[in-house]
N, C-alpha and C positions, 0 to 999 in steps of 0.2 A: 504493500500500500504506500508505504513510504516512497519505494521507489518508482513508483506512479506518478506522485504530485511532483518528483524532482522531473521527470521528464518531461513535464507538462510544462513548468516552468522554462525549462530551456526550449521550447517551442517544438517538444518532438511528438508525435502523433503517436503511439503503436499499432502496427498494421496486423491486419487480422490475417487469416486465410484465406489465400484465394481472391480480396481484394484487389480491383483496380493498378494501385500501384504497384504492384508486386509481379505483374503478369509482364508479359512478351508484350510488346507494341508500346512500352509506357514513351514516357516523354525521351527517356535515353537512349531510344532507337529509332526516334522522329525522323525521317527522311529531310537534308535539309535543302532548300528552294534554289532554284537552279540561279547564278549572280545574272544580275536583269542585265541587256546588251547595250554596250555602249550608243551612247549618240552625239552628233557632231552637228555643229551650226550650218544647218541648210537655207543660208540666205546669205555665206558664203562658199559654202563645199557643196562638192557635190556626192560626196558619199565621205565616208570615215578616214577609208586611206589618201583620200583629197588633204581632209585637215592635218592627218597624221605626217602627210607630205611638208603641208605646209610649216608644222612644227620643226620638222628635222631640218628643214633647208632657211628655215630664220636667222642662223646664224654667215649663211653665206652672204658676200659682199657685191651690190651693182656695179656692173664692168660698163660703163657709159658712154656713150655715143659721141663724139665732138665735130666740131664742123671742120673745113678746111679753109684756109686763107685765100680770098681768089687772088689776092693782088700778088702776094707772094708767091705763088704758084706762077702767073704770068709771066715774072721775072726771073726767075729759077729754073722753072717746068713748063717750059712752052709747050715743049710735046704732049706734053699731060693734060696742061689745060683743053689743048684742042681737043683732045682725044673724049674727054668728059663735055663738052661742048657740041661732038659728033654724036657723042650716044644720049644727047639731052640729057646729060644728069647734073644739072645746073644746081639741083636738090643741095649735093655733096655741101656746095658752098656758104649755105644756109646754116644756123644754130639750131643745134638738135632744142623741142622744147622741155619744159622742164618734165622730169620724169616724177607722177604720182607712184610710188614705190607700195602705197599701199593695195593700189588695183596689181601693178603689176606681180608684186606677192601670190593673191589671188587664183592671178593667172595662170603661172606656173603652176601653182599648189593642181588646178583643175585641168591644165595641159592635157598629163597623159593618158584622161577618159574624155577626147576630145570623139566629136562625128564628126566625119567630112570635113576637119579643120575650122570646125566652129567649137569657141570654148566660152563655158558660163561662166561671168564674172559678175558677185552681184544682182543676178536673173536676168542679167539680159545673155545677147547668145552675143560673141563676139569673133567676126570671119577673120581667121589669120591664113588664107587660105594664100596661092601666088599671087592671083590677081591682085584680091583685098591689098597686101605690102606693096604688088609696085604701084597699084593705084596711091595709096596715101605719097610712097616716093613720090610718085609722077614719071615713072619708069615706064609710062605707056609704048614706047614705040620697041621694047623687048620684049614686051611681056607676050599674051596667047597662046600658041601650039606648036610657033613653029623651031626651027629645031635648035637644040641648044649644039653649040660646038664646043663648049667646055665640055659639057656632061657626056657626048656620045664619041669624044675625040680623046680628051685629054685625062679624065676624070680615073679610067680603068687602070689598074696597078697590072704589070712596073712602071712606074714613068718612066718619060721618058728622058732622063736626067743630061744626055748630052744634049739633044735639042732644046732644052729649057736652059741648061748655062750658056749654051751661044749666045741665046740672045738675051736672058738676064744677068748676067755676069760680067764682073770687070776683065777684057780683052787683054791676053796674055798674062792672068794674073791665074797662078793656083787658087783652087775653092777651099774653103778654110771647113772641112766638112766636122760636124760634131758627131755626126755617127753614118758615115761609110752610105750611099745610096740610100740616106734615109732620110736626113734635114741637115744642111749648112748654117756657118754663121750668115747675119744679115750684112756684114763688113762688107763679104763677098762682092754684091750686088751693086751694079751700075747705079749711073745716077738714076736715071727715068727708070729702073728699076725699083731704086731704092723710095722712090717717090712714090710709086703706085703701093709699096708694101706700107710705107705711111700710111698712105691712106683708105687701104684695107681695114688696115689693125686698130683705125681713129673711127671709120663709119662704117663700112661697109659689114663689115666683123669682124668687132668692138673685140679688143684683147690688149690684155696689158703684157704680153707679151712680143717684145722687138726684139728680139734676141732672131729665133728660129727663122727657119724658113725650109719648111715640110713640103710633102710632094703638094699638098693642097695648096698653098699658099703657091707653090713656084706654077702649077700651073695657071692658077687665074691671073698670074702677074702678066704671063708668056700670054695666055690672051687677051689682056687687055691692051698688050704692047705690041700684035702682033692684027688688031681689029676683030678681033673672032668673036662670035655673039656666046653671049652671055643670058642665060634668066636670073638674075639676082633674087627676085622673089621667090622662086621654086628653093632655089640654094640657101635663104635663109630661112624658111617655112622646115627644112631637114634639120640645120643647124639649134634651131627653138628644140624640135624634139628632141632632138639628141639632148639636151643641156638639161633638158625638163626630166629626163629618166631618169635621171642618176642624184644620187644628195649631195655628192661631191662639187658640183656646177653652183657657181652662184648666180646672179639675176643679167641675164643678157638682153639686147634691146631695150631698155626701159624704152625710151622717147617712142619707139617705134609703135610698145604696147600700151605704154600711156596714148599715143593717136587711133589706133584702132579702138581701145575700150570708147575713149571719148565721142568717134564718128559712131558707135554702135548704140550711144546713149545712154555708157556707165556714167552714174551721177559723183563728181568728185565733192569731198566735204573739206571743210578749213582744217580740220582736226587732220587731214589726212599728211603723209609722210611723205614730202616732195623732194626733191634732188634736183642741181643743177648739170646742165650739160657740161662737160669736161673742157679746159681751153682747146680753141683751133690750132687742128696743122698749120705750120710755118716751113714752107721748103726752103726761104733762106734761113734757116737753124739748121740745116742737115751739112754735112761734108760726106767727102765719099774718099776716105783714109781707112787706115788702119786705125788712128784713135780716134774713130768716126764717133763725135759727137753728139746724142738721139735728141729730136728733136723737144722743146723745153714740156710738152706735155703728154710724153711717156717718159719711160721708166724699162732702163734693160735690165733682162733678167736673162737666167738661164736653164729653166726648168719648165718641163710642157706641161706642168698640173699646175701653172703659174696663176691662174682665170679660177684653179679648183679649190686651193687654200684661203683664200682671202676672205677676210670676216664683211658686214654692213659698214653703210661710212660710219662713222662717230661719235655722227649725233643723234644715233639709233643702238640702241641700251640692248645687248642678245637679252632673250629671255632667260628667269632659270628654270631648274626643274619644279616649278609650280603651273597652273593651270592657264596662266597667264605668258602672254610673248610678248614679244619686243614693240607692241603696237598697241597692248593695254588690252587685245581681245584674249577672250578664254573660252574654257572649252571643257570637254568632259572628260575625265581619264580613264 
C-alpha cells in the first residue's frame, strides 16, 4: 500500500494486464511521417534544382562586357575598324549597358530547363535564342540560315594550327606555345591579330583571360581577318549553355541578359543589384613585343579556369550557409 501512494506520487500509473500500453503497436513503435518535400520560390525558379543552382553559383563573379574605342581603333586598327564597319557591327563601339545582376542571376539559375531557348525569368518567358542576340546586337545582316564558315570550316578539331599562325602570327617569329598544338601565348600574335583577340575577350566573349589563345579563339581571329562569315548569335547562344551547366562558370553576358530580360518585359526594381560595364578597349595601349603591354582594362593571367574561380564584384556580400544569399532572398532547405 505504501508502495502504491509512492508511485502515485512520482506520476507513475501501474499497468495492468493486457492493457493498452503494454501491447505491440503502442506509441514506441509508431511509424514515423515521411519529412514533407522541399519547396522553392516559384516566382523565381522554376523547379528546386533551378534554386538549388542558383545557391551554388552565388558565389561566382560577372565577367562583363566592355565596349571598344572607335577613335583608337581608327588610328591603331584601321584594318579592324573597317572590317567591323563591313560586317555592320558598329554595336562593338557602343557601352555595354548596365548589367541588373539580379535578373541575370535568375537566369542562369533557370538556363538549363530552358525550351526552345526561351528561359523564365520572373514569369515572363525570355528568347535567348540566335536571332533574339543578334537582333538586340543588330547583327542582322549575319544572322538566319545561311551558312556559317566558322562553324562548318574551321570549328572541327584538329585545327588547323599552320594555316591559322600564317596569318595570325608574328612573321618569322617562333610561336611561344604553352602547350604543344593546343593554345599559344597571346605575345605570339600580330598586330591586327592581337586586336581582334582584344576585342573578342572585351565583347564578343567576355573573358578575363588574355593570356591564351586556344584553337577556338585562333580560329575566329583567322576568320574575322580572313572575311569568313560568322553567326555570332548561334556561337554565343552554345557558349551561355555551356557556362550555365556547370557551378564552376560564373555570370557571363550580363548586359547582353540584362537586354533581353528587359525587351521581354522583366520588371527591374531599385533594390535590384546593378553592375557597370567594364572600361573600353584602347588599341593605342597594346604593343606587339615581347613585354607586350595588355591593354589598361584587362588583366593577364595564365590559367584557363581563369573566368571559373573568381568570386561576385565586392559590393555583393556571398551568402552563408543560412537560408538567405547574397541578394537578401531565401528559400527553403
Amino acid at each position: 500500500m505504501e508502495n502504491q501512494r509512492k508511485r502515485k506520487k512520482l506520476g507513475v500509473v501501474p499497468s495492468k494486464r493486457g492493457s493498452s500500453s503494454t501491447q505491440k503497436g503502442s506509441t514506441f513503435s509508431k511509424e514515423k511521417e515521411p519529412p514533407p518535400l522541399k519547396s522553392y520560390d516559384a516566382t523565381k525558379f522554376v523547379s528546386l534544382e533551378a534554386q538549388q543552382r542558383f545557391k551554388v553559383k552565388s558565389f561566382k563573379k560577372a565577367i562583363v562586357e566592355k565596349g571598344v574605342e572607335q577613335g583608337s581603333l581608327i588610328g591603331d586598327c584601321q584594318q579592324v575598324y573597317q572590317e567591323i564597319v563591313r560586317r555592320k557591327w558598329e554595336v562593338l563601339f557602343e557601352q555595354p549597358e548596365e548589367a541588373n545582376m539580379t535578373v541575370v542571376m535568375e537566369f542562369y539559375a533557370n538556363l538549363p530547363e530552358h525550351e526552345y531557348h526561351v528561359c523564365m525569368v520572373q514569369g515572363k518567358t525570355v528568347n535567348f535564342a540566335q536571332e533574339a542576340i543578334e537582333n538586340a546586337y543588330n547583327f542582322l545582316e549575319f544572322g538566319g540560315t545561311s551558312e556559317d564558315e566558322y562553324r562548318t570550316t574551321y570549328m572541327k578539331e584538329p585545327y588547323k594550327w599552320d594555316m591559322f599562325i600564317e596569318v595570325i602570327c608574328t612573321s618569322g617569329q617562333p610561336v611561344h606555345w604553352l602547350k604543344e598544338n593546343y593554345k599559344f601565348h597571346s605575345r605570339s600574335l600580330n598586330s591586327e591579330a592581337k586586336c581582334w583577340f582584344h576585342i573578342i575577350t572585351s565583347r564578343i566573349f567576355p573573358s578575363t583571360n588574355t593570356t591564351e589563345v586556344h584553337g577556338f579563339r585562333a580560329a575566329l581571329i583567322f576568320c574575322l581577318m580572313t572575311q569568313l562569315r560568322i553567326l555570332p548569335g548561334l556561337l554565343i547562344v552554345e557558349e551561355m549553355l555551356d557556362k550555365a551547366i556547370s557551378p564552376k562558370y560564373g555570370y557571363f553576358f550580363p548586359s547582353l541578359i540584362t537586354k533581353l530580360c528587359r525587351l521581354s518585359g522583366v520588371k527591374f526594381k531599385k533594390s535590384d543589384i546593378t553592375l557597370m560595364a567594364g572600361p573600353k578597349f584602347r588599341a593605342d595601349r597594346m604593343t606587339i613585343e615581347k613585354a607586350t603591354r595588355q591593354p589598361a582594362s584587362t588583366e593577364e593571367v595564365g590559367n584557363d579556369d581563369v573566368d571559373d574561380v573568381e568570386e561576385l564584384p565586392d559590393h555583393v556580400v556571398p551568402p552563408t550557409q543560412s537560408t538567405e544569399d547574397s541578394m537578401g532572398r531565401s528559400w527553403e532547405e
